[in-house]
C-alpha positions as CSV (number, residue, x, y, z in Angstrom):
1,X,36.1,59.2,66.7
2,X,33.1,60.8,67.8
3,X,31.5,60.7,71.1
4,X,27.7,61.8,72.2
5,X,28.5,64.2,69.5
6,X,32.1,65.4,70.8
7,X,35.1,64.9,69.0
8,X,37.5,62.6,71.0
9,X,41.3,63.4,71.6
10,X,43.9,60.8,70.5
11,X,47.1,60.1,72.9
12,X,49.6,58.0,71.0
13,X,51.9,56.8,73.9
14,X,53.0,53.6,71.9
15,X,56.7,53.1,72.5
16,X,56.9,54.4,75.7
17,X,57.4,52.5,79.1
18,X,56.4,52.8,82.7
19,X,55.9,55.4,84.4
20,X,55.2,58.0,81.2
21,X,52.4,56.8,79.8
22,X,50.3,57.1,83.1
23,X,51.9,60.4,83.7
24,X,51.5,62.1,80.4
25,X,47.9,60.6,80.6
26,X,47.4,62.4,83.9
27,X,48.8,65.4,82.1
28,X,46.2,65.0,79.2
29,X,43.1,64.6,81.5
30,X,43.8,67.5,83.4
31,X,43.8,69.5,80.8
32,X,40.7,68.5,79.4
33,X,37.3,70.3,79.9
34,X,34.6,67.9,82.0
35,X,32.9,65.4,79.9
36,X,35.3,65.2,77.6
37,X,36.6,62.2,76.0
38,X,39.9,61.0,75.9
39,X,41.7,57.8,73.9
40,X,44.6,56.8,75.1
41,X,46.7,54.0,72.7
42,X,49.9,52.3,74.9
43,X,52.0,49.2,73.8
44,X,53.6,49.2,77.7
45,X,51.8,46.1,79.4
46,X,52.2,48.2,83.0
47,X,49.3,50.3,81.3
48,X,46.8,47.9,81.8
49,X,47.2,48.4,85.7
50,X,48.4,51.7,85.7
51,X,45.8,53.6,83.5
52,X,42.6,52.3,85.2
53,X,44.1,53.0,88.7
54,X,44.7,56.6,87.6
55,X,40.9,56.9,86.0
56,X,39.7,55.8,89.3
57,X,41.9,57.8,91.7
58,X,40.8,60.8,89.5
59,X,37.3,60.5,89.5
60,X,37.2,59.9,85.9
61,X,35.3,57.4,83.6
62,X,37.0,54.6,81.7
63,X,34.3,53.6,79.4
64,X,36.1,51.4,77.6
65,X,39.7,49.2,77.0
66,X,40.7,46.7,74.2
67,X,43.8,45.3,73.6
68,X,44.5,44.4,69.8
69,X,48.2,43.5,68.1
70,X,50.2,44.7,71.2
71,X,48.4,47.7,71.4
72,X,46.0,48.6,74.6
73,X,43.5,51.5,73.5
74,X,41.7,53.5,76.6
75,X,38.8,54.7,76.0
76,X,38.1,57.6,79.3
77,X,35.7,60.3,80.0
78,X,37.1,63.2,81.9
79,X,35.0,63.7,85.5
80,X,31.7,65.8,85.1
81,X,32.3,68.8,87.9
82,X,29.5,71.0,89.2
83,X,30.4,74.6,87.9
84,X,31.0,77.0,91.0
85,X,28.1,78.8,90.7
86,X,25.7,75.8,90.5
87,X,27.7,74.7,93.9
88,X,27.4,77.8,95.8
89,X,23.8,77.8,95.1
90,X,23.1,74.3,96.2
91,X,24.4,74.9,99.7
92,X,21.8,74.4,102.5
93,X,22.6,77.8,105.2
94,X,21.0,77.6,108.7
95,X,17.6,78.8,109.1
């Protein structure tokens, strides 16, 4: 699957039940660069709650979520950050 132009990463977590496939999620995402896209299939029903809470409490995107044959497939964009650099130089310092 391609994305803007970006290859997607696949996370098959069918199978497993609550809590892992929020947690090995959370592990994915924060491994990821920013803007990068990550698909996340789960068959646990808790996923449905549990993966768009963590999206949100992380700052990330979840651009997309289907549910097809038992199967729930997130689609989530990792959180754009501002690269140090760009932050430092956007400070305002006193006049």
């Amino acid at each position: 699957m391609t994305d803007g132009g970006s290859e997607a990463t696949h996370l098959d977590l069918a199978g497993l039940k609550c809590p892992l496939p929020v947690l090995r999620t959370r592990k994915a995402l924060r491994r990821m660069p920013s803007g990068a896209v990550l698909v996340v299939t789960c068959t646990d029903p808790m996923a449905v709650i549990d993966i768009p809470h963590l999206v949100q409490e992380e700052g990330d995107t979840l651009v997309a979520q289907a549910r097809e044959a038992g199967r729930t497939t997130f689609t989530i964009r990792r959180r754009l950050t501002i690269p140090e650099t760009v932050a430092e130089n956007t400070r305002s310092t006193p006049h």
